[in-house]
C-alpha positions in Angstrom: -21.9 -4.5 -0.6 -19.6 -6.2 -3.1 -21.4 -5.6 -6.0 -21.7 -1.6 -4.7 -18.3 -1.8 -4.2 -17.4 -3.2 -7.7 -20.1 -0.9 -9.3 -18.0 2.0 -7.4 -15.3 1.3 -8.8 -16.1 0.8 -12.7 -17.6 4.0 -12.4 -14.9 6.0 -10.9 -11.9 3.7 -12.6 -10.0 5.5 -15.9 -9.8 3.7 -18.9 -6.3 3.6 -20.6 -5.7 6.3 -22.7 -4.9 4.9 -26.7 -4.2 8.5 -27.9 -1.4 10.8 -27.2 -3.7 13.8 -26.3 -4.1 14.5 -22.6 -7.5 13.6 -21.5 -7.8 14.7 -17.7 -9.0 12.1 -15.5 -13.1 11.7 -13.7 -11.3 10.3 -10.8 -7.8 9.2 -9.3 -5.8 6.4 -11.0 -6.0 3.2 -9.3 -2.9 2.2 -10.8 0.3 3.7 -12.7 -0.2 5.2 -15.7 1.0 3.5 -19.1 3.6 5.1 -21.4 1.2 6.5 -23.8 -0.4 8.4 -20.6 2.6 9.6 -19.1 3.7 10.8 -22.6 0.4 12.5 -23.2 1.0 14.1 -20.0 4.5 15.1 -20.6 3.6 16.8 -23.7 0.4 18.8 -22.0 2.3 20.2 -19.0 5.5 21.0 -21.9 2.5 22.8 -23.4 1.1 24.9 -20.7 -1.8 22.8 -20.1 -3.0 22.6 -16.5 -2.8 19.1 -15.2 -4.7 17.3 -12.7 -4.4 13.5 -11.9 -6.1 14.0 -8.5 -10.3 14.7 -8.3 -10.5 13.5 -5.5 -8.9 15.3 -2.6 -8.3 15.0 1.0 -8.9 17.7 3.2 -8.1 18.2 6.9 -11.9 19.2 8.3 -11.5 18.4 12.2 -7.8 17.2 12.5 -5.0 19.9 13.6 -2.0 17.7 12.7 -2.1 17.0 8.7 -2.7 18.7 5.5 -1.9 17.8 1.8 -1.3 19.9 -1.0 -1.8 18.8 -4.6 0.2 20.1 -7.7 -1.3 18.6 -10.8 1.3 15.5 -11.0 1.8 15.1 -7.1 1.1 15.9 -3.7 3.3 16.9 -0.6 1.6 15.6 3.0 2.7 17.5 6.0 2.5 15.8 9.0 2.2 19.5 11.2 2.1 17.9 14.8 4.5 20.1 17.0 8.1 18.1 17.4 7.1 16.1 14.2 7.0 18.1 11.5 7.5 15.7 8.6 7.2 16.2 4.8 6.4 13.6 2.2 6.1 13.7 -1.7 3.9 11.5 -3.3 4.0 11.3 -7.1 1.5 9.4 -9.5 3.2 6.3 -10.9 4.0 6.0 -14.3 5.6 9.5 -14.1 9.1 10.7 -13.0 9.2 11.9 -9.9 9.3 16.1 -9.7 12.3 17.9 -8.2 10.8 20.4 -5.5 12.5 23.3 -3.5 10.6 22.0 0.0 13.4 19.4 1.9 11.3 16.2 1.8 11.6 13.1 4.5 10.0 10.8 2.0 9.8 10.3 -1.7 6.7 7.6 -2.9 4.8 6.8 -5.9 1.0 6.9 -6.1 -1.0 4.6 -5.8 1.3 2.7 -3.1 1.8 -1.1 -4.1 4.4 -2.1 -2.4 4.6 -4.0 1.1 3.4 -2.3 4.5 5.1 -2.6 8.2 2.2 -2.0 10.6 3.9 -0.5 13.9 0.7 0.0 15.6 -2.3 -1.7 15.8 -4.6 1.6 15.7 -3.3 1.9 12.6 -4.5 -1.6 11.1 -8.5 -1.0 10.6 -7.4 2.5 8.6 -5.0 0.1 6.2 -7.9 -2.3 6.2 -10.9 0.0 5.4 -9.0 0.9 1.9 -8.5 -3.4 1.2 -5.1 -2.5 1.6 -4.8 -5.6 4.1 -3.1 -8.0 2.0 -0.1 -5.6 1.1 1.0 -6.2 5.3 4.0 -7.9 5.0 5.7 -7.3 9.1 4.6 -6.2 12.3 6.8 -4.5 14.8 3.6 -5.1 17.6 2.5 -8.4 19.3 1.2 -10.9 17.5 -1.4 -11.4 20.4 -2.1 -8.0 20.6 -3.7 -8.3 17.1 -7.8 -8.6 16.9 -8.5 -8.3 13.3 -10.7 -11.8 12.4 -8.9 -11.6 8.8 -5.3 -11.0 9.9 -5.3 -13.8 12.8 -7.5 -16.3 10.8 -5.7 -15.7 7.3 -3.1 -13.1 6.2 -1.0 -14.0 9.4 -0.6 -17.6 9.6 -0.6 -18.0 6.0 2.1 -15.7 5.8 3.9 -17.2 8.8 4.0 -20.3 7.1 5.1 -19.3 3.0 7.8 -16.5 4.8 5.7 -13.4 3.8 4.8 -11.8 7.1 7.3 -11.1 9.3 7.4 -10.0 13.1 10.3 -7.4 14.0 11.1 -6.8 17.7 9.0 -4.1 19.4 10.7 -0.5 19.9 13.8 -1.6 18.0 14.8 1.0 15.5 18.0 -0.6 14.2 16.0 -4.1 13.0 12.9 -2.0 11.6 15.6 0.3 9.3 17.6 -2.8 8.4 14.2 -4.6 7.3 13.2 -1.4 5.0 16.7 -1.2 3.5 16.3 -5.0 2.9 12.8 -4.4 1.7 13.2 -1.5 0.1 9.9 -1.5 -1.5 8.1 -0.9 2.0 6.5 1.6 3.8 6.5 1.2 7.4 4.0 3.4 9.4 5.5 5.1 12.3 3.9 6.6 15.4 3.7 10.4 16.6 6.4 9.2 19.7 9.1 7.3 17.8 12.2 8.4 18.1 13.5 8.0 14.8 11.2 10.2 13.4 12.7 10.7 9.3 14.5 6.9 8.6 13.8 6.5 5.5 10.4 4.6 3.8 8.7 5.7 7.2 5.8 7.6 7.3 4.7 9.2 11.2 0.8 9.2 11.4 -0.5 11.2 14.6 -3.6 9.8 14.8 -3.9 9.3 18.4 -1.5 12.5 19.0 -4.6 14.7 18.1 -5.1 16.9 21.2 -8.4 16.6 23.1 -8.1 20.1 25.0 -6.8 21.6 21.5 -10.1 20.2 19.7 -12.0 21.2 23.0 -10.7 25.0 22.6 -11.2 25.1 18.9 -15.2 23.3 19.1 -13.2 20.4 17.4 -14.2 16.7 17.6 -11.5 14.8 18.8 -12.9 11.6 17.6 -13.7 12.9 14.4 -10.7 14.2 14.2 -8.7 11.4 14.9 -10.9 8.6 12.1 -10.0 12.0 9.7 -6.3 10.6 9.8 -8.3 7.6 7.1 -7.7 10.5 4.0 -4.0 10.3 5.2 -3.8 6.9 4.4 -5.9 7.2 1.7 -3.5 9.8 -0.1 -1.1 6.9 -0.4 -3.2 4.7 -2.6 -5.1 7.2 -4.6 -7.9 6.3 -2.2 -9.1 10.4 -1.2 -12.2 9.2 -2.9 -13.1 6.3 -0.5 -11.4 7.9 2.1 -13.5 10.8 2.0 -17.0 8.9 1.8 -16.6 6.9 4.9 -15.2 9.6 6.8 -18.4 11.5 5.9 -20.4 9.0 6.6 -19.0 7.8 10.0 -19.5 11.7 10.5 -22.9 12.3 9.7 -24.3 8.8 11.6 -22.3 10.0 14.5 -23.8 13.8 14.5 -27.0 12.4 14.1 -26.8 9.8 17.2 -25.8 13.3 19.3 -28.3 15.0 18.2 -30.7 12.1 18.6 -28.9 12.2 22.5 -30.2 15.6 23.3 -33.5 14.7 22.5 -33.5 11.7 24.4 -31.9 13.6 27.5 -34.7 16.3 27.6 -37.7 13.8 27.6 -36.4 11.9 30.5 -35.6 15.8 32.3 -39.5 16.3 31.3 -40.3 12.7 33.2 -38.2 13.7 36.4 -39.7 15.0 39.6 -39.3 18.9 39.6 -36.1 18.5 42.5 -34.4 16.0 40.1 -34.6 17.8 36.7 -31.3 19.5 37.1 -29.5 16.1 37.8 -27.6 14.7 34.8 -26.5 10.8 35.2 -23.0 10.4 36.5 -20.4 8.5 35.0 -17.4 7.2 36.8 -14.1 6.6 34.2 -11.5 4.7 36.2 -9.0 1.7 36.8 -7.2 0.5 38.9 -3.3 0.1 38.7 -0.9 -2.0 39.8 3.2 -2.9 38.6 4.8 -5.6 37.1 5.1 -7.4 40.5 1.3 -6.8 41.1 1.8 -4.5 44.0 -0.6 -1.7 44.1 -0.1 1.2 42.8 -3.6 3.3 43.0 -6.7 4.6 41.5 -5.7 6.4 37.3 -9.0 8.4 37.1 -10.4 10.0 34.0 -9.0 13.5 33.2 -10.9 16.0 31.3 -10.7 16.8 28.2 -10.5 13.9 26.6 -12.2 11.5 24.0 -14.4 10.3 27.0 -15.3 13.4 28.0 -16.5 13.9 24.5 -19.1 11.3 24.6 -20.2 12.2 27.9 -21.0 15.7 26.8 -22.6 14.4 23.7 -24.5 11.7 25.4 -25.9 14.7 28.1 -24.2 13.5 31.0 -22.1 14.5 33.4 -18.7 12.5 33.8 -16.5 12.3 36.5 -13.0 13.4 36.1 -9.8 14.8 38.5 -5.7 15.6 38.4 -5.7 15.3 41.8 -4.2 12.4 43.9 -2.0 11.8 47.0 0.0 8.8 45.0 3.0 10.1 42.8 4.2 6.9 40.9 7.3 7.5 38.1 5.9 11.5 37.7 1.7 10.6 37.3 -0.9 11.0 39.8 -3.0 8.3 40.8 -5.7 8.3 43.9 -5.1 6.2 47.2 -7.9 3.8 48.2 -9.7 6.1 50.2 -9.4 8.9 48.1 -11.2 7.0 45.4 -13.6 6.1 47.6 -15.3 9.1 48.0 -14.7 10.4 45.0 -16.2 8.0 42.9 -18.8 6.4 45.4 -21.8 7.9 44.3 -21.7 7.5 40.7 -24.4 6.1 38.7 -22.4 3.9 35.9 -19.0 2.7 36.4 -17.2 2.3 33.1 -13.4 0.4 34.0 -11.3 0.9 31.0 -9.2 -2.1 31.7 -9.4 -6.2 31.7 -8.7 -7.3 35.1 -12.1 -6.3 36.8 -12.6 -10.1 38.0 -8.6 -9.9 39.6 -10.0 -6.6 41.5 -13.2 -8.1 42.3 -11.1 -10.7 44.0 -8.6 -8.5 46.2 -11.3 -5.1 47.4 -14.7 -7.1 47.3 -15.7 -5.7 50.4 -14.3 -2.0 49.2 -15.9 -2.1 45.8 -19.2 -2.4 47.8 -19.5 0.3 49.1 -19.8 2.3 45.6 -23.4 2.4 43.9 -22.4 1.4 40.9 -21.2 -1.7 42.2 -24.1 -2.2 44.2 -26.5 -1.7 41.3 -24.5 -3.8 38.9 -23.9 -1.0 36.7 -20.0 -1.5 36.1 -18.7 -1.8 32.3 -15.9 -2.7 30.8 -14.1 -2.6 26.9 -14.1 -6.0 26.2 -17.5 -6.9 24.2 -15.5 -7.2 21.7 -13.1 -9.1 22.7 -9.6 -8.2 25.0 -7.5 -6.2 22.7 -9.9 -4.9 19.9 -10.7 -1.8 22.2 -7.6 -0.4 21.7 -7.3 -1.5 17.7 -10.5 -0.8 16.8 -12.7 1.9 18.4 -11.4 4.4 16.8 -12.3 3.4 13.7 -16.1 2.4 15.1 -16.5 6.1 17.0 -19.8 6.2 16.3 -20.4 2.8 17.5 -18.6 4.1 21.1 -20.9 6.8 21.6 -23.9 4.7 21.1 -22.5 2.4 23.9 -22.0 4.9 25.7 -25.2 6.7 25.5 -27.1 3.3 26.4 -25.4 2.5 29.7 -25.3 5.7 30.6 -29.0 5.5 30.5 -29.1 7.6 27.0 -30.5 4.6 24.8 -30.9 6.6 22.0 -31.9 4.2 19.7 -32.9 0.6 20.5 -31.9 -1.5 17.8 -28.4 -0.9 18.8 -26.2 -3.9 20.6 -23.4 -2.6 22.0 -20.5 -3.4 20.8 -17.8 -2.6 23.6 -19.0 -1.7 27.1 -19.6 -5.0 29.0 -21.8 -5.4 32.0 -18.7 -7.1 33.9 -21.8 -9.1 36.0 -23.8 -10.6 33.3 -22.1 -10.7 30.0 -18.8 -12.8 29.1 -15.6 -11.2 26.8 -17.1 -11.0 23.5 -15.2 -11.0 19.8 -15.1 -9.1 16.5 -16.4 -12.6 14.7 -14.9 -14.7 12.2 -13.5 -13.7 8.6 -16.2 -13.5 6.2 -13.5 -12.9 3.1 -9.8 -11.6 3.5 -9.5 -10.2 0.3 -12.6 -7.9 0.9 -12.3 -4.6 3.0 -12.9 -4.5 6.8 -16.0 -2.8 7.0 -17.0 -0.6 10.5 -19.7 -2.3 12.3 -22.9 0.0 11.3 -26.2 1.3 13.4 -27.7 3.4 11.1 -29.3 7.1 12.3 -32.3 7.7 12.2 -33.4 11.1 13.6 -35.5 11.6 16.2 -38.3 14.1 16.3 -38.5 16.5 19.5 -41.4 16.2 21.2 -42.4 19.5 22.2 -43.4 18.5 25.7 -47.2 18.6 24.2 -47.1 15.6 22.5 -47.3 11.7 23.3 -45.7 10.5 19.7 -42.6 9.4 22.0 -41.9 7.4 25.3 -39.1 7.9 27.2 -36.5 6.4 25.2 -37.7 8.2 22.4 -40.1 6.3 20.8 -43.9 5.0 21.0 -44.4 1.1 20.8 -45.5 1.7 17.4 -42.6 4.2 16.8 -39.8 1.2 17.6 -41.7 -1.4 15.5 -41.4 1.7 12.1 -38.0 2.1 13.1 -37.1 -1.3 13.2 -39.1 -1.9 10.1 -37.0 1.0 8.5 -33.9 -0.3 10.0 -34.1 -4.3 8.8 -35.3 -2.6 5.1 -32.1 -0.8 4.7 -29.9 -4.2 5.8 -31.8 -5.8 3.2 -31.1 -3.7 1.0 -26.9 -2.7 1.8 -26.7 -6.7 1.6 -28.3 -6.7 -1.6 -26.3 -4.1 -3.1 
């Protein structure tokens, strides 16, 4: 992958122009631009000429909540999510930046090469995907809230210990506006909820504000449309290019792995018995809640839509999912004990998006048992990956999601997959992302290729249950193991 990667990039990177003609560009500029270029440009656009110093575009396909336009010299992001409404001008480097009629909440030069504040930890694999990793330079979240191998092995305690990283309290406006003023080379990335929404060298990103029942009413992909939010980030370092390929990609393996679903979902309805055929696996999406003080609180059940109910649908299964509930707790509804009980009882899978299973375990052994999903040891958590790396991860490894889902939802849609999050609370231990291979190298998303499935027909006997003959799974794992050889090669 390095040497792809470098090979990339001496294909798409401009040489410096030596001549004080314009020469439009075969992709972005990586860096600023030298005098003789901006002067060469200058003169063009004094001339008439049209200019454009951006190839490579971003494009809002599946997200509702951004869109950038490009002028030739700059671009203006919009960040469109109702009660946000932020505008940003980003202007190549090199060049003076243009005075424009639209009010503005931030002015930045392109490519971005200044210092970042990471306010989020969803926000960290985006920054990471484009090797942006080592331009981090504070953190208004907790440090042990953090799961990437490179930050906590490397970047962090090496910049702990030479002053370079810095930790600002959590939710505290006043130090994170006096750090950018004292840095004010810095671009902090703000969330969709903060309340200081245009201090200045912030940028909001609404990421995980993209609406579930919004992409559900529009035939939207809310977990597309959320990893879509990379081409945002990408804008700020000339990166639309890279931006745009992974996003693709992630796109097409996860399209294919739904696809693949479906086909899995109607060979197993062709094994069924006749009375069974319109029965769909049931998934049960719950936790249990309690306060600070540990008392209990009740039963916070999965509501539909949302980006869970998405994989259910595209994993062919039917997921359980209710508003109602007799507890009222600070204005949301939770279930009671016994209200939980029978409406959750009879699930097939059990997938408890928390950590503190084993606590739970401990206090309602004799009330978890009487739910068959406990019974048949078919209870999952997030934390295959480690405690916190659900929530600072995922959504950059969607793909990777629905694939776990799919396979303990008894959709195994392709068997050289390991899952990668759900954990079988009874026989498997909290995992990790793994160590740091190379900080100053790009994260790279955790990858089971797709390989499409045929449909059988319900004539033929080219596939077993799953999908595949004997002889079908050792070709595909042939195939599979041929490409790693070969991504590691490049």
């Amino acid at each position: 992958m390095k040497l792809l990667t470098a090979f990339s990039l001496a294909l798409f990177n401009v040489p410096t122009a030596t001549t004080a003609s314009y020469t439009p560009p075969s992709s972005n500029y990586y860096r600023c631009l030298t005098d003789t270029e901006a002067s060469a440009i200058s003169t063009a656009l004094a001339n008439g000429e049209t200019i454009d110093l951006f190839p490579s575009k971003a494009q809002s396909d599946q997200s509702s909540y951004w869109e950038v336009e490009y002028h030739g010299t700059y671009k203006i992001l919009r960040n469109t999510q109702p009660d946000v409404n932020t505008t940003y001008l980003l202007y190549q480097c090199g060049l003076d930046a243009p005075v424009v009629e639209e009010k503005v909440d931030g002015i930045f030069h392109v490519p971005f090469t200044g210092g970042l504040v990471v306010t989020d930890t969803t926000q960290i694999p985006f920054i990471e995907i484009l090797n942006r990793r080592s331009q981090i330079v504070a953190f208004a979240v907790p440090e042990n809230l953090i799961s990437s191998p490179c930050l906590v092995e490397d970047i962090i305690p090496a910049g702990k210990e030479d002053g370079t990283i810095t930790f600002l309290p959590l939710y505290n406006d006043t130090a994170l506006d006096s750090f950018l003023k004292e840095h004010n080379r810095t671009l902090a990335f703000g969330g969709p909820w903060d309340e200081n929404l245009t201090m200045k060298n912030k940028v909001i990103i609404s990421s995980v504000a993209e609406s579930p029942a919004l992409a559900a009413e529009q035939g939207r992909d809310v977990n597309q449309a959320i990893f879509e939010w990379l081409e945002v980030y990408g804008a700020f370092f000339n990166e639309e290019h890279l931006a745009n390929e992974t996003v693709e990609e992630t796109r097409a393996r996860y399209d294919c792995h739904t696809e693949n679903a479906m086909i899995v979902a109607e060979e197993r309805r062709r094994e069924m018995l006749e009375e069974d055929k319109s029965r769909l696996p049931l998934v049960l999406w719950a936790y249990h809640m309690q306060d600070y003080n540990g008392t209990d609180i009740g039963w916070d059940v999965g509501e539909c839509p949302n980006y869970y109910c998405t994989y259910a649908s595209n994993c062919m299964v039917n997921i359980l999912n209710s508003t109602e509930g007799s507890v009222d707790y600070y204005g949301y509804t939770y279930m009671s004990d016994d209200e939980f009980l029978e409406f959750g009882k009879d699930a097939d899978v059990w997938i408890y998006p928390s950590s503190n299973w084993n606590s739970l375990v401990t206090q309602k052994a004799d009330y978890l048992s009487d739910f068959k999903s406990v019974q048949n040891m078919e209870v999952y958590d997030y934390q295959l990956s480690g405690e916190s790396a659900w929530f600072e991860q995922r959504m950059a490894e969607y793909d990777n999601v629905l694939l776990d889902f799919c396979e303990v939802a008894k959709r195994d849609i392709d068997p050289t997959h390991g899952r990668k999050w759900f954990r079988n609370v009874y026989i498997e231990g909290v995992g990790s992302l793994g160590a740091c291979s190379d900080p100053d190298e790009p994260y790279m998303p955790r990858v089971t290729e797709c390989l499409k499935l045929e449909e059988n027909g319900g004539g033929a006997d080219s596939y077993s249950s799953s999908g595949y003959t004997s002889l079908g799974k050792t070709l595909v794992a042939w195939l599979l193991m041929s490409l790693v050889s070969i991504s590691v090669l490049w």
